[in-house]
C-alpha positions in Angstrom: 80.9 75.5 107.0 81.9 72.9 104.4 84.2 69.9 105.1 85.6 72.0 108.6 86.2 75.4 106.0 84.3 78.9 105.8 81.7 79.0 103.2 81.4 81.8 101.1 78.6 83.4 99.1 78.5 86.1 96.8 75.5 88.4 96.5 76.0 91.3 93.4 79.2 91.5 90.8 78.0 95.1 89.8 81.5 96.1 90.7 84.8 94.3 89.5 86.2 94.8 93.3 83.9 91.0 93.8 87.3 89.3 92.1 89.7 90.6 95.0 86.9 90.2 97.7 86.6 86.2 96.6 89.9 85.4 95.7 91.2 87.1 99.2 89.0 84.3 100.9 89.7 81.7 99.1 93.4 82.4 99.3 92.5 82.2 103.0 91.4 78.5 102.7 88.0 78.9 102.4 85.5 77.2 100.3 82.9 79.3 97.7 79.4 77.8 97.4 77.7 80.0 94.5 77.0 83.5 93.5 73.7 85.2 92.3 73.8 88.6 90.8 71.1 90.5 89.1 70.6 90.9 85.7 74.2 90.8 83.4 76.2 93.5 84.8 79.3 94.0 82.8 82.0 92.5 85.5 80.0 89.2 85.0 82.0 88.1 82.6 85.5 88.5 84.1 84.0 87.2 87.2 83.2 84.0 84.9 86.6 83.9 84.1 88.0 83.9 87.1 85.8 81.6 88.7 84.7 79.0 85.9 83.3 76.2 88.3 81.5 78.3 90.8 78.1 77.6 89.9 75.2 81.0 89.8 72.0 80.7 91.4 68.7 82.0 89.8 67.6 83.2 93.7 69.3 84.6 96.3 67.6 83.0 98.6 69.6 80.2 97.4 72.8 81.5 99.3 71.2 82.9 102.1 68.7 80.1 103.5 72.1 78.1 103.1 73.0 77.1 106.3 76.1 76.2 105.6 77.3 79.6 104.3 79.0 81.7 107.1 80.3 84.7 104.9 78.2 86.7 102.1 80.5 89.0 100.1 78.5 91.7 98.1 79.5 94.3 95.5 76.3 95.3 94.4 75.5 98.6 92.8 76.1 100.9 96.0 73.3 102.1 97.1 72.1 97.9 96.9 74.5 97.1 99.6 73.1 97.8 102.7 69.7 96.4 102.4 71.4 92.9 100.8 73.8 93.1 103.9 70.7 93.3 106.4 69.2 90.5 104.8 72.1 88.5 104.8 73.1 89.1 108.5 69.5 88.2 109.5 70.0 85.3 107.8 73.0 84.4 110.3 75.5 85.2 108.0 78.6 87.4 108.2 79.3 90.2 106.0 81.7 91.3 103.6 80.8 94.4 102.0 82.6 96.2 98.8 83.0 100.2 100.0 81.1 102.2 100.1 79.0 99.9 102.6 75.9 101.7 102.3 75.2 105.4 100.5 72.8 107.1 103.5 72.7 107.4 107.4 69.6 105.8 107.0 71.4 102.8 105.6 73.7 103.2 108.3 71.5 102.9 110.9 69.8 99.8 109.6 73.1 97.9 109.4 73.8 99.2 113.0 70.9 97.9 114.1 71.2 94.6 112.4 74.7 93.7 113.3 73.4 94.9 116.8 70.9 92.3 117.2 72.1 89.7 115.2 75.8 89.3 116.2 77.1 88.9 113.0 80.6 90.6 111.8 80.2 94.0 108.8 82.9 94.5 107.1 84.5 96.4 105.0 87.2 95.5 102.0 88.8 98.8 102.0 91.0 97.5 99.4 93.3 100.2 99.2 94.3 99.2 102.7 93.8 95.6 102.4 94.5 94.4 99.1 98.3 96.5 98.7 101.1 94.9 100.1 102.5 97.9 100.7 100.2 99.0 103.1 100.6 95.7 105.0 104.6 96.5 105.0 103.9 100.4 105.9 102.3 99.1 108.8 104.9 96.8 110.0 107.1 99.9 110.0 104.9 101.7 111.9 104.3 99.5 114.2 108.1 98.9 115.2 108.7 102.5 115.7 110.6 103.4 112.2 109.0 107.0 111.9 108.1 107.2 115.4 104.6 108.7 116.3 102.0 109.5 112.8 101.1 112.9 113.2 99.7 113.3 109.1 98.6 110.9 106.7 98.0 113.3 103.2 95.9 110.2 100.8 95.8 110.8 97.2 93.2 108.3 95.3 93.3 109.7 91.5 91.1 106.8 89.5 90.3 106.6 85.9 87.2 107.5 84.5 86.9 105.1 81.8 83.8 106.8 80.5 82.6 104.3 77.9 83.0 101.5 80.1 80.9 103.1 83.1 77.6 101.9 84.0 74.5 104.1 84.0 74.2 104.0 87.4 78.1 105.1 87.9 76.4 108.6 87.4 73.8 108.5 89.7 74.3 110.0 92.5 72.0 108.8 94.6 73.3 104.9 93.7 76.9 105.6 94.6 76.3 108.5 97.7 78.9 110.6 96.1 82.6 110.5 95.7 83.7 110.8 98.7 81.5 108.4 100.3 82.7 105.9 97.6 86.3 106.6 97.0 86.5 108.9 99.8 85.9 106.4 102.3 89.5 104.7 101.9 91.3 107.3 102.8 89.5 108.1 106.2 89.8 104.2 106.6 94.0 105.0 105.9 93.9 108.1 108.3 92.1 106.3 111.5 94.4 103.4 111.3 97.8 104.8 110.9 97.7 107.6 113.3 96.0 105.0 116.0 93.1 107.4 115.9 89.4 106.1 117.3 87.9 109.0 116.2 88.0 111.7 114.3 86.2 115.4 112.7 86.2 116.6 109.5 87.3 120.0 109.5 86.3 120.7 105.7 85.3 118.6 102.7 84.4 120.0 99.1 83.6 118.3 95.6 83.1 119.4 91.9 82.2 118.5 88.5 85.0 120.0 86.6 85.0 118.4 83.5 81.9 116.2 82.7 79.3 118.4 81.8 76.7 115.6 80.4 76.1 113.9 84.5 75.6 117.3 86.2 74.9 115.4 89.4 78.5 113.3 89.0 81.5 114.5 90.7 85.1 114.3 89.7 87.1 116.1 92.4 86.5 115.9 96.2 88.6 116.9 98.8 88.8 116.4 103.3 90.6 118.0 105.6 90.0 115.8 109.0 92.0 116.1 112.4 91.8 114.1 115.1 93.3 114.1 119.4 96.3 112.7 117.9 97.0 113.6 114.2 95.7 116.0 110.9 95.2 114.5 107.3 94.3 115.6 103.8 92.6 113.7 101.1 92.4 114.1 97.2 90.1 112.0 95.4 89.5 112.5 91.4 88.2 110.4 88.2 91.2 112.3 86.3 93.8 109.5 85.4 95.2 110.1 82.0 95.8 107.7 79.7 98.8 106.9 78.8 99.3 105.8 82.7 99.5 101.9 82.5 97.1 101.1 85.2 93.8 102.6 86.6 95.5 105.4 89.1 98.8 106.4 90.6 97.7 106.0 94.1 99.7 107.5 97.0 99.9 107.5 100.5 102.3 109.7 102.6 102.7 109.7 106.3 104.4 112.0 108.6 106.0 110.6 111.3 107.6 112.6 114.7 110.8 110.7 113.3 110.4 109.9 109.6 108.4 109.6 107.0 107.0 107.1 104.4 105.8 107.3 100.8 103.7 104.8 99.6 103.4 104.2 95.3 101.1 101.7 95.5 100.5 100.4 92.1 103.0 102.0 89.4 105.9 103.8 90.1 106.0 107.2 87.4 109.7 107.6 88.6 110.2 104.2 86.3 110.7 101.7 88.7 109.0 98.4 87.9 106.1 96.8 89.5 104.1 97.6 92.2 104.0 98.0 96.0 107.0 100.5 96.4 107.3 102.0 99.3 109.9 104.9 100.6 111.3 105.3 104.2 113.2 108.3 105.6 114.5 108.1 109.2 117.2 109.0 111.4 119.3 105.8 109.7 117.7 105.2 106.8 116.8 106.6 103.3 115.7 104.2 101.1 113.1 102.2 98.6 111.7 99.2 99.6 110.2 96.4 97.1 107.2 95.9 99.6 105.3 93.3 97.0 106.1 90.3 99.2 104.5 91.4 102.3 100.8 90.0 102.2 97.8 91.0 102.7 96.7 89.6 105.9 93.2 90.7 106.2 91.4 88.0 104.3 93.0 85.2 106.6 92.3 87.6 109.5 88.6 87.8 109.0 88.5 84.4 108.3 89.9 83.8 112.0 87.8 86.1 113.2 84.5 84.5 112.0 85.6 81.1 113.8 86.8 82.8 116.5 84.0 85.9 117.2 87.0 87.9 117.3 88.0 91.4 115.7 92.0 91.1 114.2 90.6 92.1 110.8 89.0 95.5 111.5 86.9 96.7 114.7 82.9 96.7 114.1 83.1 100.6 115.7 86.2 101.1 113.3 83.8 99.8 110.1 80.8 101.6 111.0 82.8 105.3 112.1 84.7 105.1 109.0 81.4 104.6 107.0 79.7 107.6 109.2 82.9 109.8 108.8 82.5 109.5 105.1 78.6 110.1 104.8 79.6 113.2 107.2 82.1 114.9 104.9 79.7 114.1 101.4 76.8 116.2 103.6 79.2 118.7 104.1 80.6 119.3 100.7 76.7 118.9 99.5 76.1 121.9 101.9 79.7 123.9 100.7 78.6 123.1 96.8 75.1 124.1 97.4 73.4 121.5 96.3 
């Protein structure tokens, strides 16, 4: 720690998702101490912007023999993550890890085993969950009973492609695991929490490369079907944002409810509504739109507790990990449905 705060390194800005992941932390009070990244990934230069008087290290081992850093954030290319995670939590550090966490059940099990035998927290900035407001005000709902009991979550995570801004290793499949380990992973996150679900199987999970005939190993469509003891859900995942949309996806979230429902439009509103964050609730009393952009985003502060504390408010370490495994699980099943 650093004058009584959490100290925070960064290890890799191959993905622009290292802005949210530092600025969440700081937001939460804590202090940043440097970031190393290698080579001049494109993200770089935003991250510059953003953070103008963090200073960058020539070594990583700058950051992790630090022993006054408690948290390592990394959003290296993908398939980078776990072994920098490892590394970082044998170096007494807790870990904040851009999704997917790690690309192979090999990965897996070395992050199991480390966290195992080193006590330190993996996590897991699912930022469609934590960094939306309107997630953090869905769950409020939920939680006091507005829609009474989940029983289906159906998650829709359309992205843009952005083809000319895309680095090479975007197409590689073994550096990102697939798409729905990567973007796939969110929405398993989404169904496990809201339907109160430990566990869960995927019934069926599919991909495809409809429409980019130049990376034959890339996919742009994936689908899951997963159930659990207590609920069902779907997921649609896809690189097919069209243009003229003013951000990078129309994200949804629905969830079914014994008593209600709720729609989530996370981050634009095609019905013309301003802003972001707007959520819908249908109950027994209630039928209305909800301007949910004030409600927070409580992880960040959460995990910070919990690295004082040795707690788990932020996210479960089993919660972490079977979201990870669920994901690998439904890419080796649409490998084995597409044939590849």
């Amino acid at each position: 720690m650093k004058d009584g705060r959490i100290a925070v390194g960064v290890l890799g800005v191959e993905h622009r998702h290292a802005y949210g992941m530092l600025k969440g932390m700081l937001d939460a009070g804590c202090v940043a101490t440097g970031w190393w990244t290698d080579g001049e990934p494109a993200p770089v230069a935003g991250f510059r912007n953003r953070f103008p008087d963090l200073p960058r290290v020539a070594d990583r081992r700058a950051i992790l023999e630090d022993r006054s850093v408690d948290l390592v954030l990394i959003a290296a290319v993908p398939s980078d993550r776990a072994g920098l995670a490892v590394e970082a939590m044998r170096h007494g550090k807790d870990v904040m890890v851009d999704k997917p966490g790690c690309v192979s059940a090999a990965q897996l099990a070395e992050l199991r085993a480390a966290a195992a035998a080193t006590g330190r927290i993996w996590s897991v900035d699912f930022s469609e969950r934590f960094e939306v407001p309107a997630v953090t005000k869905a769950a409020e709902l939920v939680a006091a009973g507005a829609i009474g009991r989940v029983i289906q979550t159906l998650g829709l995570g359309p992205h843009r492609h952005n083809a000319h801004l895309r680095p090479d290793w975007f197409y590689w499949r073994a550096a990102t695991g697939g798409i729905l380990c990567d973007i796939g992973s969110h929405q398993i996150d989404q169904f496990l929490f809201f339907t109160g679900s430990a566990d869960a199987e995927i019934v069926t999970a599919s991909s495809a490369n409809f429409a980019n005939p130049a990376h034959p190993g890339f996919e742009d469509f994936g689908e899951i079907v997963l159930k659990s003891d207590k609920a069902r859900g779907y997921i649609r995942v896809d690189w097919f944002t069209p243009e003229a949309l003013p951000n990078w996806g129309d994200g949804r979230l629905f969830l079914l409810g014994t008593e209600g429902s709720i729609e989530l439009r996370k981050y634009v509103d095609v019905g013309g509504a301003p802003g972001t964050d707007h959520l819908f609730l249908v109950n027994g009393t209630r039928c209305e739109r909800i301007d949910a952009s004030a409600a927070g985003t409580p992880y960040f502060r959460r995990l910070a507790a919990d690295i004082r504390d040795r707690t788990e408010t932020a996210m479960t370490q089993t919660h972490a990990f079977r979201v990870t495994e669920l994901a690998l699980e439904a890419q080796r099943l649409a490998d084995g449905l597409t044939g590849r």
